[in-house]
N, C-alpha and C positions, 0 to 999 in steps of 0.2 A: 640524209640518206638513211637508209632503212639499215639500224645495229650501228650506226656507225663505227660501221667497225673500221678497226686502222689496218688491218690486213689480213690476207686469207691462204693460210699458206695449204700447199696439196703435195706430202710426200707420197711416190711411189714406193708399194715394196712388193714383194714375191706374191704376197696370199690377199693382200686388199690396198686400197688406198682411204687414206687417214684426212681426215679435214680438222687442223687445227684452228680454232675459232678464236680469236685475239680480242679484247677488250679494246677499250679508247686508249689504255695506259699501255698497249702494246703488251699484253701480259696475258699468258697462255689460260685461260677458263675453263674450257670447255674443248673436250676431245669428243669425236663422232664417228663411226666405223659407217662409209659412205654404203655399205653393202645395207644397213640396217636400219638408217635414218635418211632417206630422199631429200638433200639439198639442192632449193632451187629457189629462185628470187618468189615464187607464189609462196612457199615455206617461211620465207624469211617475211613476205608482207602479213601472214597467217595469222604469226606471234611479235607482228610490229608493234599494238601497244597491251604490252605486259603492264602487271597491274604487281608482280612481285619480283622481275629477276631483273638482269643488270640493268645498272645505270644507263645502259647504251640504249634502255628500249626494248627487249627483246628476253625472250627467255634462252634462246639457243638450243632449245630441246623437242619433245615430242615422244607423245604417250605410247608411238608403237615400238619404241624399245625400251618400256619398260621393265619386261621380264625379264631381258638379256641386263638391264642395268640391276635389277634388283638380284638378280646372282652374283654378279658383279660385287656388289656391298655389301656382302652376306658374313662380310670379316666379325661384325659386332656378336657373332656366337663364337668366338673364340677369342673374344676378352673374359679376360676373368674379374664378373662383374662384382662377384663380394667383397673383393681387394682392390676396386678403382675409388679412385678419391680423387674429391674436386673442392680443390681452397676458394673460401670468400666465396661459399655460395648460400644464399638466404634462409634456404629449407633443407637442413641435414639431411642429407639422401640424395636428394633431388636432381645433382651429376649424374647418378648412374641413369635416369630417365631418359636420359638425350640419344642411350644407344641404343637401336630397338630394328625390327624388321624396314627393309626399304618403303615397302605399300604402307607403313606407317610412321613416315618423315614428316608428313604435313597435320599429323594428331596434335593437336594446340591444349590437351589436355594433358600431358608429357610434356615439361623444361624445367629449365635453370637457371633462375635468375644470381646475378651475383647480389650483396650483400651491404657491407662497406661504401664500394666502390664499383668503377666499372671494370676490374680485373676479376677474371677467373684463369684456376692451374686444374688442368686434369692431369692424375697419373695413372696412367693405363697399361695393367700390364694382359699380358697375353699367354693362353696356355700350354703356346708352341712359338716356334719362330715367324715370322711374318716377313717376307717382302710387301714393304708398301709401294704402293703406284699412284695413288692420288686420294686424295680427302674431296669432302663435299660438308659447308656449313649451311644450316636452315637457322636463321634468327629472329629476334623479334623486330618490327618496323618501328618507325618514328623516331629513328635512332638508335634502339636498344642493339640492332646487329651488330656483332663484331667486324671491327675496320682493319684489326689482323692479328695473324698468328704465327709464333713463333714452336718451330718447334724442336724438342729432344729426344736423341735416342738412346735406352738403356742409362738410364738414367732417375735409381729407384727413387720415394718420399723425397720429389726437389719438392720446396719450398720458398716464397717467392724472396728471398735471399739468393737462394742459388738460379732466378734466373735471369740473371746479372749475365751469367756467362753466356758466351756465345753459342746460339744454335745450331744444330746442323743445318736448318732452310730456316726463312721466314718469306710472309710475303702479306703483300696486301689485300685485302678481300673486299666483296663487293658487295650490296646490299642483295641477300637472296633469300626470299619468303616461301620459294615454291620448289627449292631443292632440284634447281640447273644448271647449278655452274661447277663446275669440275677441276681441282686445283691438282694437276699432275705436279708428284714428286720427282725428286731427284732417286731414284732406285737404287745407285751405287752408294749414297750413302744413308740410307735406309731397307738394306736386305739385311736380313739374321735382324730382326728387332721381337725382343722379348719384353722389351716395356717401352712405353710413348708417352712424352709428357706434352700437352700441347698449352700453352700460355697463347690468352686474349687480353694485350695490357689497356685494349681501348676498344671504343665505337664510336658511333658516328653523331655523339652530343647528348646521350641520355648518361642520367645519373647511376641509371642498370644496364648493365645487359645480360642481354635473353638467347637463349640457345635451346630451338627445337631437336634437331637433328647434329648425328655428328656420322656420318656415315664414312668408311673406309675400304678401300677396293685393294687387293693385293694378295699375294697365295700363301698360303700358310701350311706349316711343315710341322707334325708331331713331334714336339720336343722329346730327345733319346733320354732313358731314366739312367741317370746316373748312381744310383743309391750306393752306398757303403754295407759291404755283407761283412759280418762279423765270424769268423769260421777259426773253430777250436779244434786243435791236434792236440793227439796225446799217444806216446807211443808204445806205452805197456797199460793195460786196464790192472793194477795193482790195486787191491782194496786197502791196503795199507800206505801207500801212498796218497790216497784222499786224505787223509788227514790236514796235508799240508796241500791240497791241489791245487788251490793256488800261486803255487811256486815251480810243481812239475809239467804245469802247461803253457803252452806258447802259442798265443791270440795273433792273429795276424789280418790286420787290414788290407781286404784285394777291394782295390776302385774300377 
């Protein structure tokens, strides 16, 4: 059957209806606001053989919401790209390429290959808070794509020692060359995230892997400046007591 897909679920709510798109593994990919994307079995025969997105056959997507998607993932200007680092990747630098405008996920002159091995760790911090709502990965074929991702929140310089520990999500991914499949987060435990670390400890049988795109959808909130003001009282301007001012004034830290 056309996506084989193993179910199609349609919640109602107040302002639209939502078309969750489920993989063969029963496992949520791909979100669609039905107001913006027209699903219907000619749609689905359209993009029945994809040449880059999932396993099922299918891209699940459609270039007339792209604009609305590419606002959508517009989070990679508010990573703070001079302080991201990405372990076990082959061309120092070369992490921070992966995050870039949406209309340019499919640029094949921009990636990341890992190094070693087929693990890469990005640590990602951000220049305000973020709620996240879903990731989107673009990788490289013949296996080099990432087969899954594990991921942390606030959780500065991990190192692949610490990521041992447990994650807040992980989940399985799917072979996508064409940046359409949509991995909705858990929101409740990724609102307030100041830094993302996201760990790829495999693929799908290559000795590399490759990462075009790392695209993230969620809202972001200017972090409040906390800074330490440093304010001197002094309660008689005595020239003679300079001498010692040191001792007749009293510095007081307001946070």
């Amino acid at each position: 059957c056309l996506y084989r897909l193993r179910r199609l679920q349609v919640l109602q709510s107040k302002d639209s209806t939502r078309l969750y798109i489920r993989n063969c593994s029963s496992q949520v990919v791909r979100r669609v606001d039905s107001g913006v994307v027209p699903f219907s079995s000619t749609h689905m025969a359209h993009h029945h053989h994809g040449d880059g997105g999932d396993p099922c056959g299918g891209h699940g997507g459609d270039s007339s919401n792209g604009l609305e998607t590419g606002v959508q993932y517009s989070l990679y200007s508010k990573i703070d790209l001079d302080n991201v680092e990405c372990l076990n990747e082959k061309e120092e630098g070369s992490g921070k390429l992966v995050f870039k405008p949406w209309e340019q996920r499919l640029d094949r002159e921009k990636y990341v290959d890992s190094d070693v091995d087929e693990e890469l760790l990005f640590n990602i911090p951000f220049t305000g808070n973020v709620k996240l709502k879903s990731i989107l990965i673009v990788g490289g074929v013949a296996g080099m794509h990432p087969s899954k991702v594990r991921m942390f929140k606030n959780r500065r310089q991990m190192t692949f020692r610490d990521v041992r520990a447990t994650p807040e999500q992980e989940f399985e991914l799917q072979p996508d060359a064409s940046g359409n499949l949509e991995y909705p987060v858990r929101t409740v435990k990724f609102s307030s995230v100041h830094h993302l670390s996201l760990h790829f400890p495999s693929n799908f049988g290559s000795d590399t892997t490759r990462v075009y795109y790392i695209g993230l959808h969620g809202e972001f909130t200017q972090a409040q400046r906390q800074g330490v003001v440093l304010c001197s009282y002094e309660s008689a301007a005595n020239p003679a007591d300079h001498k010692v001012q040191h001792l007749q004034r009293a510095n007081f830290m307001i946070q």
